[in-house]
PDB file as gemmi writes it, atoms N, CA and C in Angstrom:
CRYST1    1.000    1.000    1.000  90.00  90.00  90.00 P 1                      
ATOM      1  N   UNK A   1      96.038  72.764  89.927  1.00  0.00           N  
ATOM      2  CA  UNK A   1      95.569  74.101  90.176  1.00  0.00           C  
ATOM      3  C   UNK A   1      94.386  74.061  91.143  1.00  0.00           C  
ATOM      4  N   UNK A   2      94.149  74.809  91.679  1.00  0.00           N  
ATOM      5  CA  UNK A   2      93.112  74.799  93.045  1.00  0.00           C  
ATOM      6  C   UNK A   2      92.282  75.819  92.712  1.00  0.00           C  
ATOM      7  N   UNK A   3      91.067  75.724  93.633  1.00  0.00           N  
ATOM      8  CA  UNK A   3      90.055  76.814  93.135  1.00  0.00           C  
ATOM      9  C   UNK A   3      90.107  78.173  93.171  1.00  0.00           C  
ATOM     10  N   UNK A   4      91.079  78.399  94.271  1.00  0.00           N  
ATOM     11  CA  UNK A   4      91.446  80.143  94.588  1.00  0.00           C  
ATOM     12  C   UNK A   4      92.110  80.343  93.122  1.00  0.00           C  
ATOM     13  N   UNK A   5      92.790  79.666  92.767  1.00  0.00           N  
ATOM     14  CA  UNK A   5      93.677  80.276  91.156  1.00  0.00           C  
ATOM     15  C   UNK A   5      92.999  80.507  90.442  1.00  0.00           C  
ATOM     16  N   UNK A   6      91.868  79.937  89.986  1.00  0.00           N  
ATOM     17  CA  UNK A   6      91.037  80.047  89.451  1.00  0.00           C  
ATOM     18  C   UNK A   6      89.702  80.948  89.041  1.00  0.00           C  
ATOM     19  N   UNK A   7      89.447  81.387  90.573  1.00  0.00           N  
ATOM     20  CA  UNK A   7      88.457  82.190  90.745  1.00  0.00           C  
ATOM     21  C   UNK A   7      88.887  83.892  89.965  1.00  0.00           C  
ATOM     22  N   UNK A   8      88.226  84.696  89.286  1.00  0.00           N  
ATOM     23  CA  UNK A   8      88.674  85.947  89.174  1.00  0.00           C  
ATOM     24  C   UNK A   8      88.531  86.993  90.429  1.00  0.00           C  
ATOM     25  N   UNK A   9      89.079  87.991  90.705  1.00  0.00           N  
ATOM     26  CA  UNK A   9      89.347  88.452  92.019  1.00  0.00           C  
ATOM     27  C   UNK A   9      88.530  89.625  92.155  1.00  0.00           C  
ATOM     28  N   UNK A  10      87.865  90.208  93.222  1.00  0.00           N  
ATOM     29  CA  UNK A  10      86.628  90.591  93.116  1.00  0.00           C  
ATOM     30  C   UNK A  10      87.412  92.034  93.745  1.00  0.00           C  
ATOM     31  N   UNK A  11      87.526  92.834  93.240  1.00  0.00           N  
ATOM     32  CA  UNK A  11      88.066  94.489  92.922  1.00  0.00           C  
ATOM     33  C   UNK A  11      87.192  94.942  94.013  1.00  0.00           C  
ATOM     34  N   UNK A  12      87.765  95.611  95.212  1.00  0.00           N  
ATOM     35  CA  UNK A  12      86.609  96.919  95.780  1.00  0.00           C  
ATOM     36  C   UNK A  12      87.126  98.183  95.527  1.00  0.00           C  
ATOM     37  N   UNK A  13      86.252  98.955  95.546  1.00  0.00           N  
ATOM     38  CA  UNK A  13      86.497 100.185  95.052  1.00  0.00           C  
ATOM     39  C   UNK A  13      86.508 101.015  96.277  1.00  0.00           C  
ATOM     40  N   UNK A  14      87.121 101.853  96.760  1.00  0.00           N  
ATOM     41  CA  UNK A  14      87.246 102.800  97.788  1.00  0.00           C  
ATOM     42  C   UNK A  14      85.903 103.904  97.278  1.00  0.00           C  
ATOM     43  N   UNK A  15      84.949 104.230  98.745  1.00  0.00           N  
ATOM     44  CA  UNK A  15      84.308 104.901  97.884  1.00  0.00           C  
ATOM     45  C   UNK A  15      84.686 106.347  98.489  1.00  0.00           C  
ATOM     46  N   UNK A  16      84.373 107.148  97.429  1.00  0.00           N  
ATOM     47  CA  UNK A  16      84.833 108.776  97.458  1.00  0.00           C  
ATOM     48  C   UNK A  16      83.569 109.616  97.959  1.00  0.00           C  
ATOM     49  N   UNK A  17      83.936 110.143  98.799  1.00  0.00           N  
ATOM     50  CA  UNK A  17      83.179 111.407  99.339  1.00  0.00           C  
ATOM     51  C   UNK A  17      83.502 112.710  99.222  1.00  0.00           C  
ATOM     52  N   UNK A  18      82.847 113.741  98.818  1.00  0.00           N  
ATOM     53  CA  UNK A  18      82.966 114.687  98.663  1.00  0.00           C  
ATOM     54  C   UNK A  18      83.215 115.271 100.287  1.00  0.00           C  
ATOM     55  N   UNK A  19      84.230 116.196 100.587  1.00  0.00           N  
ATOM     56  CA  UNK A  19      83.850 116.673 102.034  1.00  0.00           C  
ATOM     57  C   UNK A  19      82.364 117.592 102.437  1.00  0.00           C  
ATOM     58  N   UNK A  20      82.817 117.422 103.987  1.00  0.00           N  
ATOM     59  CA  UNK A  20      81.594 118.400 103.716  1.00  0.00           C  
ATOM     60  C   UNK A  20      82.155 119.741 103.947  1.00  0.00           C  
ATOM     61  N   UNK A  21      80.668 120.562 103.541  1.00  0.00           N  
ATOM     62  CA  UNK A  21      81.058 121.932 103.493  1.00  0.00           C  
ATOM     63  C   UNK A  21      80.603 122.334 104.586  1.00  0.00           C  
ATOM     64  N   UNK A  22      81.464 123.492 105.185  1.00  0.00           N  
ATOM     65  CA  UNK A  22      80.689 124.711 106.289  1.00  0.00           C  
ATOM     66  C   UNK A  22      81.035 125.959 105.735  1.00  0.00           C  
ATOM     67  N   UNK A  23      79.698 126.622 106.130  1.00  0.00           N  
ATOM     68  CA  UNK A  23      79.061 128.035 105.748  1.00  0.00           C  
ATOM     69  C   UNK A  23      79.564 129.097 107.252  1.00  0.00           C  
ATOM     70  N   UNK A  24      80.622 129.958 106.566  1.00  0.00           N  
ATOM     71  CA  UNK A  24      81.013 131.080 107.117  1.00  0.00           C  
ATOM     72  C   UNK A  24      79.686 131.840 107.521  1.00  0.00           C  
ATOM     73  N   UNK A  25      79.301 132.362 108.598  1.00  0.00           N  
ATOM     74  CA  UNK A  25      78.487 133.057 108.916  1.00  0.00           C  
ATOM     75  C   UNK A  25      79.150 134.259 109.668  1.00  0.00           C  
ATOM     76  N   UNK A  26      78.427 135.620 109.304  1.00  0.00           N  
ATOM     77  CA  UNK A  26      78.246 136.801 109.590  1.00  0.00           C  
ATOM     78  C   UNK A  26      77.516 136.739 110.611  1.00  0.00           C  
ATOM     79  N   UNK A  27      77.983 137.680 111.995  1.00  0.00           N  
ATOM     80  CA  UNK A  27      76.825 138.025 113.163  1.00  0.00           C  
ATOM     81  C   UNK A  27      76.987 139.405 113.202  1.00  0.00           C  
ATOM     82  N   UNK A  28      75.875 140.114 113.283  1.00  0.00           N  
ATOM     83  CA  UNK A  28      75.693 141.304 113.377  1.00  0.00           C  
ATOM     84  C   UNK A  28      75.737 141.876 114.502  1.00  0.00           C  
ATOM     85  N   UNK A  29      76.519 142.772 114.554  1.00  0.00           N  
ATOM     86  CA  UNK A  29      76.302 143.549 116.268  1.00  0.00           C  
ATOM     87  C   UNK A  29      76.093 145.431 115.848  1.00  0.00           C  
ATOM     88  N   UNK A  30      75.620 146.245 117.230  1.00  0.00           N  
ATOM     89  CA  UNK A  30      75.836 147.298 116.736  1.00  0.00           C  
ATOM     90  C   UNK A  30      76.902 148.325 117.064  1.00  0.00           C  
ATOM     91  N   UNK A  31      78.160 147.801 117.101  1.00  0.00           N  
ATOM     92  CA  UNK A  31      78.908 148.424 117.839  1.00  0.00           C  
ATOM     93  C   UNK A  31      80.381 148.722 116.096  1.00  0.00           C  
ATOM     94  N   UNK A  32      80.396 147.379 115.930  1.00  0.00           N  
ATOM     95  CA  UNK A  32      81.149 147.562 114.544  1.00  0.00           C  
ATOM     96  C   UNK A  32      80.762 148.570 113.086  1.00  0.00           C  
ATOM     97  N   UNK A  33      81.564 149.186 112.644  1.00  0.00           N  
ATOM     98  CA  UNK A  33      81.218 150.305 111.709  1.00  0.00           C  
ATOM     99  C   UNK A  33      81.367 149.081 110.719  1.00  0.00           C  
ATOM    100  N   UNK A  34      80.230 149.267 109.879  1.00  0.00           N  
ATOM    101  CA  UNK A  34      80.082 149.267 108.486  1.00  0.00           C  
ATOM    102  C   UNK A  34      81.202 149.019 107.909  1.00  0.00           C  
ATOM    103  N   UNK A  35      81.914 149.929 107.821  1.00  0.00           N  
ATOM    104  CA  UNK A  35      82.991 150.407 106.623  1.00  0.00           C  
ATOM    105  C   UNK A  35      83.955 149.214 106.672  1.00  0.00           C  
ATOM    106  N   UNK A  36      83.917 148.570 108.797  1.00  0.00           N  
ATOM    107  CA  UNK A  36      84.815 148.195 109.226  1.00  0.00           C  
ATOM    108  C   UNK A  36      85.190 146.432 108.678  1.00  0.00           C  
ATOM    109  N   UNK A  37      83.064 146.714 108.632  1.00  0.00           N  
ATOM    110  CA  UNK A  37      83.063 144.977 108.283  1.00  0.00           C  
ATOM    111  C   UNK A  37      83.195 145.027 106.440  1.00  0.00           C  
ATOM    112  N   UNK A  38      82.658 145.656 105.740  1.00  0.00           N  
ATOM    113  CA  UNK A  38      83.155 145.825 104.444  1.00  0.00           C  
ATOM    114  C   UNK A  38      84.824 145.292 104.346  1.00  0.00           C  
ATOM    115  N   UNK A  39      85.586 146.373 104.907  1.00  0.00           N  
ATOM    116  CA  UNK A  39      86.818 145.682 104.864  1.00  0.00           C  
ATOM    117  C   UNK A  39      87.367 144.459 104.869  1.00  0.00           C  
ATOM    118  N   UNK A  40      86.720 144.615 106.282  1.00  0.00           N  
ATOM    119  CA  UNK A  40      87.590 142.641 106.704  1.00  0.00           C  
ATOM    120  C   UNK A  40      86.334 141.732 105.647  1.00  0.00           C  
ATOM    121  N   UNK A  41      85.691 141.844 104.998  1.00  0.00           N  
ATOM    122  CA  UNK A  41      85.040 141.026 103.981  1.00  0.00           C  
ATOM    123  C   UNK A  41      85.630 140.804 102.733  1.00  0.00           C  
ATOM    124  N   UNK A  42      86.665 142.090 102.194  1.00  0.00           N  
ATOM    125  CA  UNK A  42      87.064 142.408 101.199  1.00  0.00           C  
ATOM    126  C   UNK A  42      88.204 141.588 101.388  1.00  0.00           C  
ATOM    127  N   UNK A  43      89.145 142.350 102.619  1.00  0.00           N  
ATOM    128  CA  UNK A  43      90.376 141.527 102.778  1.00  0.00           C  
ATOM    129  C   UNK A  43      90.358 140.209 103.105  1.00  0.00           C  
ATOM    130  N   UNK A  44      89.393 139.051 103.661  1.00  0.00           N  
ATOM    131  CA  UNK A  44      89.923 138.006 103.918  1.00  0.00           C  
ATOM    132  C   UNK A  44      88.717 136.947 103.110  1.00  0.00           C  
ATOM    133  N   UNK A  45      88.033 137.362 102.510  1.00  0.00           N  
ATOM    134  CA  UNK A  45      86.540 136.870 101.516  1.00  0.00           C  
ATOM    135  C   UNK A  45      86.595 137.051 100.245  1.00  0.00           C  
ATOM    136  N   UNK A  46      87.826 137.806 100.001  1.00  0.00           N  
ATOM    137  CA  UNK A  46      88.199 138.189  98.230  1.00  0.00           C  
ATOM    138  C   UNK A  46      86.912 139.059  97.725  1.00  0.00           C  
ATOM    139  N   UNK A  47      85.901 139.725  98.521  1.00  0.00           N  
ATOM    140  CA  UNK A  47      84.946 140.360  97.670  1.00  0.00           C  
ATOM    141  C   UNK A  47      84.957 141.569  97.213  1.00  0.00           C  
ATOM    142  N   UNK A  48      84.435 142.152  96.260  1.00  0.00           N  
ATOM    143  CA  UNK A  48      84.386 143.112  95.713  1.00  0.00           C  
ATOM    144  C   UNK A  48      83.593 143.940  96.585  1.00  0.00           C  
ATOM    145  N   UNK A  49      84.003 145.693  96.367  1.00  0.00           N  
ATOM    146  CA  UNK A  49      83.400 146.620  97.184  1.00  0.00           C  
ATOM    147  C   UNK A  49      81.888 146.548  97.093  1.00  0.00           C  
ATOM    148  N   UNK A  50      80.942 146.097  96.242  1.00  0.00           N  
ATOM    149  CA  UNK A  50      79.520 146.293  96.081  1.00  0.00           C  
ATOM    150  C   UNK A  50      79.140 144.828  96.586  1.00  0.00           C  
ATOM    151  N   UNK A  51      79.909 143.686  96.430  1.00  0.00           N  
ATOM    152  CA  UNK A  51      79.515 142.299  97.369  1.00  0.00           C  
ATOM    153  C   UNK A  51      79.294 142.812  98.569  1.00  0.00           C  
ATOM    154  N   UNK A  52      80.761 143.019  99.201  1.00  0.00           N  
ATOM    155  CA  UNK A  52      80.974 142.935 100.591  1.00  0.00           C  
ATOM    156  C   UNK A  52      79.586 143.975 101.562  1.00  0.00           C  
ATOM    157  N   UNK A  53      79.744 145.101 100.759  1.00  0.00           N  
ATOM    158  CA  UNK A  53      78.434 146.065 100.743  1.00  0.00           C  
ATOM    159  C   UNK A  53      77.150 145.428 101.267  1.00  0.00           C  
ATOM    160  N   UNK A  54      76.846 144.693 100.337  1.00  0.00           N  
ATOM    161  CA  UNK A  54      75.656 143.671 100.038  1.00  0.00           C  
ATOM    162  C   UNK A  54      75.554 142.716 101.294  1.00  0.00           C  
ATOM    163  N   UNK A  55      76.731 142.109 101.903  1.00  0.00           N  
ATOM    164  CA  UNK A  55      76.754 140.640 102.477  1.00  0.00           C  
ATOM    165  C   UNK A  55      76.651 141.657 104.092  1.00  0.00           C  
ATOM    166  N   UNK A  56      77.584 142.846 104.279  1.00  0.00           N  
ATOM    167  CA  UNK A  56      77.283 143.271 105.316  1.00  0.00           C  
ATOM    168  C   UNK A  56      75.678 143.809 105.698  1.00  0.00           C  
ATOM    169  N   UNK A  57      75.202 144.609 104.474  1.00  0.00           N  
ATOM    170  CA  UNK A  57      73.689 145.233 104.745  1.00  0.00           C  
ATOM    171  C   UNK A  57      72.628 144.055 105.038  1.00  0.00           C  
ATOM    172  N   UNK A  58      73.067 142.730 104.750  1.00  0.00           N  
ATOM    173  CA  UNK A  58      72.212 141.456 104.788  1.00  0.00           C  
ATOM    174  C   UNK A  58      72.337 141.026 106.683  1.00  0.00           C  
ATOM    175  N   UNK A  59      73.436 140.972 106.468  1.00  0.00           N  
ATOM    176  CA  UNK A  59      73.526 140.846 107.931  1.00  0.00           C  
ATOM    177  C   UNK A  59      73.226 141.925 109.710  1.00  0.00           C  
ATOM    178  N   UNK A  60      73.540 143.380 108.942  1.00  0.00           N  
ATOM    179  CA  UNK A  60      72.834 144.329 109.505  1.00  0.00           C  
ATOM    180  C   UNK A  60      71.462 144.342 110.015  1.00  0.00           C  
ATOM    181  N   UNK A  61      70.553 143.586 108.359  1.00  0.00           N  
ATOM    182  CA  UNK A  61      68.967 143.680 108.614  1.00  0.00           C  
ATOM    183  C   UNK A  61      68.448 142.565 109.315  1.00  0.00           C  
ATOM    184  N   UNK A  62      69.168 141.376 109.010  1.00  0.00           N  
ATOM    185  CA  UNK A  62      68.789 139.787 109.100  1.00  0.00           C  
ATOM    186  C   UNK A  62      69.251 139.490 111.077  1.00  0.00           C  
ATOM    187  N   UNK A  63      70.510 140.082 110.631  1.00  0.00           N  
ATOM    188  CA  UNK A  63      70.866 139.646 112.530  1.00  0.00           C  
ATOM    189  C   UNK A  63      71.947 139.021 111.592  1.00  0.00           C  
ATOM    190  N   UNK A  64      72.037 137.405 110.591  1.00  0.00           N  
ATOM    191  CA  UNK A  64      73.026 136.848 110.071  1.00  0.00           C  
ATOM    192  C   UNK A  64      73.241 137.011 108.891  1.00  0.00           C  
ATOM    193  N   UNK A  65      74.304 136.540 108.492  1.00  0.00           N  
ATOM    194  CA  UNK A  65      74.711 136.402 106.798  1.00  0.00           C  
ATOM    195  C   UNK A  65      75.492 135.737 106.468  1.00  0.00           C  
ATOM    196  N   UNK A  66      74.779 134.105 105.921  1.00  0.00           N  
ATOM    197  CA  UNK A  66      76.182 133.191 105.503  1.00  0.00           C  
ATOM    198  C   UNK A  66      76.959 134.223 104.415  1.00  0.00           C  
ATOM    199  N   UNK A  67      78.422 134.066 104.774  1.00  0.00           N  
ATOM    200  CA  UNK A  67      79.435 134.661 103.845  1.00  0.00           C  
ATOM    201  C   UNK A  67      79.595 133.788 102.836  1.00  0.00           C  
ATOM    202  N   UNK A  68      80.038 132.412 102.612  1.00  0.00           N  
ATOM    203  CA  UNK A  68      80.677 131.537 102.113  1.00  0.00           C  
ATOM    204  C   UNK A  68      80.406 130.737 102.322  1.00  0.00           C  
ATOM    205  N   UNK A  69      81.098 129.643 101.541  1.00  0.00           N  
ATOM    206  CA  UNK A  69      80.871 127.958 101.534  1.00  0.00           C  
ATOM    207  C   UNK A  69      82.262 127.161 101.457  1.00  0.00           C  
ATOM    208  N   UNK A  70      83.153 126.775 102.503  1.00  0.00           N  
ATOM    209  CA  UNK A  70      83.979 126.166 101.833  1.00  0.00           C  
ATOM    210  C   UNK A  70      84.127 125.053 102.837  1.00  0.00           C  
ATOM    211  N   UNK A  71      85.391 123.969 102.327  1.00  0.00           N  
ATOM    212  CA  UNK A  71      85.515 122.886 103.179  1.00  0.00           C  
ATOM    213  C   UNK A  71      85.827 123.162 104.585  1.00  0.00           C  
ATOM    214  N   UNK A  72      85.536 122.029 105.502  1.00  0.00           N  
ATOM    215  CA  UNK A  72      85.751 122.727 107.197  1.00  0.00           C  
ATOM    216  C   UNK A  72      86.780 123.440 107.245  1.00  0.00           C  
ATOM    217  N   UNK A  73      88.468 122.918 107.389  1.00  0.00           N  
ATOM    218  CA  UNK A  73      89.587 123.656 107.379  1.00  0.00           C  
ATOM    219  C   UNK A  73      89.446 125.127 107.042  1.00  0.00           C  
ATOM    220  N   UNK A  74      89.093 125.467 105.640  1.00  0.00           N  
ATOM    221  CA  UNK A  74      89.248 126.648 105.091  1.00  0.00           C  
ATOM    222  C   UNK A  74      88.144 127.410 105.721  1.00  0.00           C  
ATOM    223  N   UNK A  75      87.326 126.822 105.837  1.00  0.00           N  
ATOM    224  CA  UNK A  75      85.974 127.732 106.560  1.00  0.00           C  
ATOM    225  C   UNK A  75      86.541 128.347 107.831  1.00  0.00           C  
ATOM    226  N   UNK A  76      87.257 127.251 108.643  1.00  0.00           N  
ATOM    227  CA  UNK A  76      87.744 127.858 109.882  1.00  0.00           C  
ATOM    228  C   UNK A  76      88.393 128.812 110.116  1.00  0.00           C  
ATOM    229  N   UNK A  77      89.355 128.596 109.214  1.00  0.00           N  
ATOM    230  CA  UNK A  77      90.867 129.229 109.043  1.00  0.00           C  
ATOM    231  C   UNK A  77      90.186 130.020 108.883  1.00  0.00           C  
ATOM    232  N   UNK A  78      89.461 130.674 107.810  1.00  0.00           N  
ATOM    233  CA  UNK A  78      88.760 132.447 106.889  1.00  0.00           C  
ATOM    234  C   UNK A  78      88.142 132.965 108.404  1.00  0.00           C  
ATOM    235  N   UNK A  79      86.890 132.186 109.252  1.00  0.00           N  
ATOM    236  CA  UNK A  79      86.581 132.617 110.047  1.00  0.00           C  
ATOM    237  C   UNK A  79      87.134 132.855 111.109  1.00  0.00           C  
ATOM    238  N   UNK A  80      88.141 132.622 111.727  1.00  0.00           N  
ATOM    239  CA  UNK A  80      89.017 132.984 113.109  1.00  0.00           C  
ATOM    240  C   UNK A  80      90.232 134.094 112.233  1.00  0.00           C  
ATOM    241  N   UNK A  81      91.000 134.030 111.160  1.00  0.00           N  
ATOM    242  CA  UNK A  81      91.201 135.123 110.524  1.00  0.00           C  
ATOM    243  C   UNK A  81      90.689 136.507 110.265  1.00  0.00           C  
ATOM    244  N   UNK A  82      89.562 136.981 110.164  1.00  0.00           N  
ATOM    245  CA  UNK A  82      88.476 137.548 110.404  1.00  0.00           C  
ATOM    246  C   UNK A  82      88.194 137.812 111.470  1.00  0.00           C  
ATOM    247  N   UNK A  83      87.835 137.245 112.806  1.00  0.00           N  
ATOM    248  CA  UNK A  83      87.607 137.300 113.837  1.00  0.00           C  
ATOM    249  C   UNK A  83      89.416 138.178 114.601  1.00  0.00           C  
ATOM    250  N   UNK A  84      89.907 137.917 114.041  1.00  0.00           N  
ATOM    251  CA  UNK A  84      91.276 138.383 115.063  1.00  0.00           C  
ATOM    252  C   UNK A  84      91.472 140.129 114.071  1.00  0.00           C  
ATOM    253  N   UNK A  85      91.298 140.014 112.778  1.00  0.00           N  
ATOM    254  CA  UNK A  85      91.235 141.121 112.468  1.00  0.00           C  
ATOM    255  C   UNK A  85      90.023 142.293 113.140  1.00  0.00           C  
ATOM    256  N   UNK A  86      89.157 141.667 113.755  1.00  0.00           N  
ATOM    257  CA  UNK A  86      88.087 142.182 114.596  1.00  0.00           C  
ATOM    258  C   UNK A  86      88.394 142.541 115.995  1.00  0.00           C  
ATOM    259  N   UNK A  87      89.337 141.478 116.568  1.00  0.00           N  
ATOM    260  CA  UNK A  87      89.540 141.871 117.627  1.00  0.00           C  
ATOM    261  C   UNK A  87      91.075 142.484 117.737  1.00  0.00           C  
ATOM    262  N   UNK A  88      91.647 142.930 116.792  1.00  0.00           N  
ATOM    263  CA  UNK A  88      92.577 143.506 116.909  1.00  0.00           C  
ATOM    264  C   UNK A  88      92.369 145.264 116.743  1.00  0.00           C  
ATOM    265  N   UNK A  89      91.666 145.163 116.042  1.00  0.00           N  
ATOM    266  CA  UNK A  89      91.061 146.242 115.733  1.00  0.00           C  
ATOM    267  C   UNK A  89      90.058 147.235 117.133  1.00  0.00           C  
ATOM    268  N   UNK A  90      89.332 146.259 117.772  1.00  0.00           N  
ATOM    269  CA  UNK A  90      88.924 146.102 119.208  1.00  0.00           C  
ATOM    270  C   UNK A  90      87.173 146.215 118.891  1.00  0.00           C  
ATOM    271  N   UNK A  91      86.683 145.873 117.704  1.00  0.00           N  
ATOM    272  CA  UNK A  91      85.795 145.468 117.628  1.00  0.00           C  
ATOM    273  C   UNK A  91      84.969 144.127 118.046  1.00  0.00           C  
ATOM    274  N   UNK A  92      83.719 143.630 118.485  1.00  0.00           N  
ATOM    275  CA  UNK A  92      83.318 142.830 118.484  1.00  0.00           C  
ATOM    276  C   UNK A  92      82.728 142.150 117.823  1.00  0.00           C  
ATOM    277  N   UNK A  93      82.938 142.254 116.294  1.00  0.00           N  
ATOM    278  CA  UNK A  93      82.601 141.498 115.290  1.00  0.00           C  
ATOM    279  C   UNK A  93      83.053 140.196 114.757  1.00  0.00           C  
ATOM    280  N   UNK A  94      81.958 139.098 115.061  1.00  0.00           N  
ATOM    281  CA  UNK A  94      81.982 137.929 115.098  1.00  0.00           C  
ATOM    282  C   UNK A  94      81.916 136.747 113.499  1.00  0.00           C  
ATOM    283  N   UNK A  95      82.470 136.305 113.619  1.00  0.00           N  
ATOM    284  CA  UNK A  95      82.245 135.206 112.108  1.00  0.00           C  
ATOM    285  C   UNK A  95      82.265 133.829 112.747  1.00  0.00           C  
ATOM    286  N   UNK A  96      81.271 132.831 112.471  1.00  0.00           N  
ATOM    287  CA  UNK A  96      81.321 131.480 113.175  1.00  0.00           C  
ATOM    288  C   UNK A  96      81.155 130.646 111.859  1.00  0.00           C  
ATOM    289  N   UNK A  97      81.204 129.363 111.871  1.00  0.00           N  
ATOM    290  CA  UNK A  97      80.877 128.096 111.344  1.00  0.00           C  
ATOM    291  C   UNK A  97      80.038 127.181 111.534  1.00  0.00           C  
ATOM    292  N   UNK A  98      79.330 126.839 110.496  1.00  0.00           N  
ATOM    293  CA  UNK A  98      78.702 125.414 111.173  1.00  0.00           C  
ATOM    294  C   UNK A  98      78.795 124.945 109.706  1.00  0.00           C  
ATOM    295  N   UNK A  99      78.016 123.443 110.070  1.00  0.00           N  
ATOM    296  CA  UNK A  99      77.798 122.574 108.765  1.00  0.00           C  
ATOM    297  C   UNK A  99      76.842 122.950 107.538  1.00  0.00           C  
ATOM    298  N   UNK A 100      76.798 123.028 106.703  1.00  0.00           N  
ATOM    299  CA  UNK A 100      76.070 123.207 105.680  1.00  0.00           C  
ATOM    300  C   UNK A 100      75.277 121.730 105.568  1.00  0.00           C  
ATOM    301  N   UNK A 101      73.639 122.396 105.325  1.00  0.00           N  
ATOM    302  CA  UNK A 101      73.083 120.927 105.187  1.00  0.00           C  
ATOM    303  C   UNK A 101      72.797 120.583 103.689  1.00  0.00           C  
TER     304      UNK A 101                                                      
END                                                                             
């Protein structure tokens, strides 16, 4: 028997990362109605009429308003979803991404 048979075998473990997250952001302009961004908050953010309320008047006063938190993919996807419901509509209401720190 030789020493490799011998030896017990030294296991690595893959290590796991959580992804990262990016934060949907709200940009405020003054050309989009209220009511308009409520909507597309409701319809593509799952929020309730007094959230969406809330997340738009934040962004009204602030200039921004992170919406959300989710992994890159989904962040994207929600935000260019959003964005086309904006520009279909012929508004210029914007939703972007970046990294969450």
């Amino acid at each position: 028997m030789s020493d490799t048979d011998t030896r017990s075998k030294t296991r690595v473990k893959p290590k796991v990362e959580r992804p990262k997250m990016y934060k949907v952001i709200l940009l405020n302009d003054d050309y989009t109605p209220r009511e308009f961004v409520v909507k597309v908050l409701k319809a593509e953010f799952g929020m309730g009429e007094d959230r969406a309320y809330a997340v738009m008047l934040t962004a009204h006063r602030k200039g921004v308003c992170v919406v959300a938190v989710y992994a890159r993919d989904i962040a994207e996807t929600k935000a260019d979803r959003a964005n086309d419901m904006a520009r279909q509509a012929g508004f210029p209401l914007r939703f972007t991404t970046e990294p969450e720190e």
